[in-house]
C-alpha positions, 0 to 999 in steps of 0.5 A, a space after each residue: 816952078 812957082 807954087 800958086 796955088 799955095 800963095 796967102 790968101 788974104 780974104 780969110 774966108 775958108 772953103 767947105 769944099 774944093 775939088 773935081 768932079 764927073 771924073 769918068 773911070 773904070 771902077 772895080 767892084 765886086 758883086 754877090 756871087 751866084 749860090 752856085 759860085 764859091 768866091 765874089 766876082 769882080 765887075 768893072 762898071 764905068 763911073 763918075 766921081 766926085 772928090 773933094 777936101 775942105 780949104 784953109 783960108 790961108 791957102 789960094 787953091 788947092 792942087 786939083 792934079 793931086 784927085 787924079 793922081 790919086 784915083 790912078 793909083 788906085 783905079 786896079 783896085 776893087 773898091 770895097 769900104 776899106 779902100 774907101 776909107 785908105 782914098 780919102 785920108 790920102 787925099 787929107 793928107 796930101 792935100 793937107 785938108 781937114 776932111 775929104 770926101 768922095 763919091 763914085 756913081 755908077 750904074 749897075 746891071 743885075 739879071 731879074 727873070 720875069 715872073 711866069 716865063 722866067 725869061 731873063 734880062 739885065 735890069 739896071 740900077 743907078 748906085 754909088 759908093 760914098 766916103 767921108 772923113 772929118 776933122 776928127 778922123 771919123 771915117 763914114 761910108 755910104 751904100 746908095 742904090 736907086 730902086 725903080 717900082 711901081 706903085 697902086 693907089 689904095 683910095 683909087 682902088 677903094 672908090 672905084 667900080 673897077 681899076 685903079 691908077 698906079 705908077 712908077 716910082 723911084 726908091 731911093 736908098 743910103 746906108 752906112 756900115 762898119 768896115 768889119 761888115 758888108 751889105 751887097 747891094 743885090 740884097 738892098 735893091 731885092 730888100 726895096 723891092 719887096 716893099 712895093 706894089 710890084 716889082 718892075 723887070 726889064 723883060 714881060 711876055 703877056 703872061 707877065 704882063 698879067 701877073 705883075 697888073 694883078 700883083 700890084 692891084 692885090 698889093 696897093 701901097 700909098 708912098 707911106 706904105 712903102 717907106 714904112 715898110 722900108 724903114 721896119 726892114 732897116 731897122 731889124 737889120 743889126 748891120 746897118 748904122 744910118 739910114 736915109 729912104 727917100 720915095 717919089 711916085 711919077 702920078 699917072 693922074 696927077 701934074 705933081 708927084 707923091 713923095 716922102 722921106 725918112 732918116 734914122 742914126 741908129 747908133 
């Protein structure tokens, strides 16, 4: 059958990227064993991806078949960098590209218990799973978790006779590694939780409820507050290579939201 999609293009205009996207599947991972627990254990999450390689000006299409042969080939898997990492030269090559790039959102769901009754329940995370590769061969991959919070104002505190306004806020966290490491996302979420107010949980009996209003107001923290204490957790960790912190606080007495961001090549 005739080829389109490899007809001469003669607009001679290269295409960054080319590809599919909210490709749903369900993705193998692994998640950080209990302390009771001796090996990983491996979660199916459901997943939408995104996958793309960069075109050249001579070629009309790509073969957009090819993405999804590809994920079926390796949907039993359970992903790890280094899959990753076996994905996307696959796609270069196959598709004859000189990068690729490819990226799995997924939403991830760790058991917090609430701070006095200890009562349990499941806590979700919207976290992906990033991957690229150049021209040049160079392969990069990225740990990305979005972590809810809540945040105190300490001027509010300060000014006021008594109360002050806090807010939910969004942390969002990206990270890269090298393939001989591995950083779980249970310790980079707890890591981003840390740095607020107060954590949030999913499940607060009064009792609580009490403990998490007194611990933000006893903890306030600007927007700068957390992302710098963010930023001195990533940097003492050897681990990490790239970092990149970005903070929006939802203001319960503003029409605007506070917001803040940092990024660092630490080699």
């Amino acid at each position: 059958m005739k080829d389109i999609q490899n007809q001469k293009d003669l607009r001679n205009i290269s295409i960054q990227k080319v590809g599919v996207k909210d490709v749903e599947i369900p993705l193998k991972i692994e998640r950080k064993p209990r302390q009771d627990q001796d090996k990983t254990l491996e979660e199916t999450v459901y997943a939408k991806v995104k996958m793309s390689v960069s075109l050249p000006s001579h070629y009309r299409g790509t073969h957009m078949s090819r993405f999804i042969e590809i994920l079926n080939e390796y949907k039993k898997e359970s992903l790890l960098s280094s899959d990753i990492e076996h994905i996307l030269f696959d796609m270069k090559n196959r598709l004859d590209a000189k990068d690729a790039y490819l990226r799995f959102d997924f939403k991830y769901f760790i058991n917090k218990k609430a701070p006095v009754s200890s009562l349990s329940s499941s806590m979700c995370y919207d976290c992906a799973f990033e991957g690229e590769v150049d021209e040049n061969c160079n392969y990069k991959f990225y740990l990305i978790a979005k972590v809810p919070i809540t945040t105190l104002c300490p001027c509010s505190k300060e000014i006021s006779k008594y109360g002050a306004h806090n807010q939910r806020a969004l942390l969002t966290l990206k990270i890269s590694y090298d393939n001989d490491a591995h950083i779980w996302l249970e310790d980079l979420i707890k890591m981003a939780e840390t740095c607020a107010s107060s954590e949030i949980y999913p499940l607060l009996k009064r009792e609580d409820e009490k403990f998490v209003t007194e611990c933000a107001y006893e903890n306030p923290k600007f927007v700068e507050d957390v992302i710098r204490d963010v930023v001195l957790k990533l940097d003492e960790n050897n681990i990490i290579s790239f970092y990149e912190v970005e903070i929006q606080a939802f203001e319960s007495i503003h029409n605007h939201n506070a917001w803040a961001y940092q990024k660092c090549y630490k080699r």
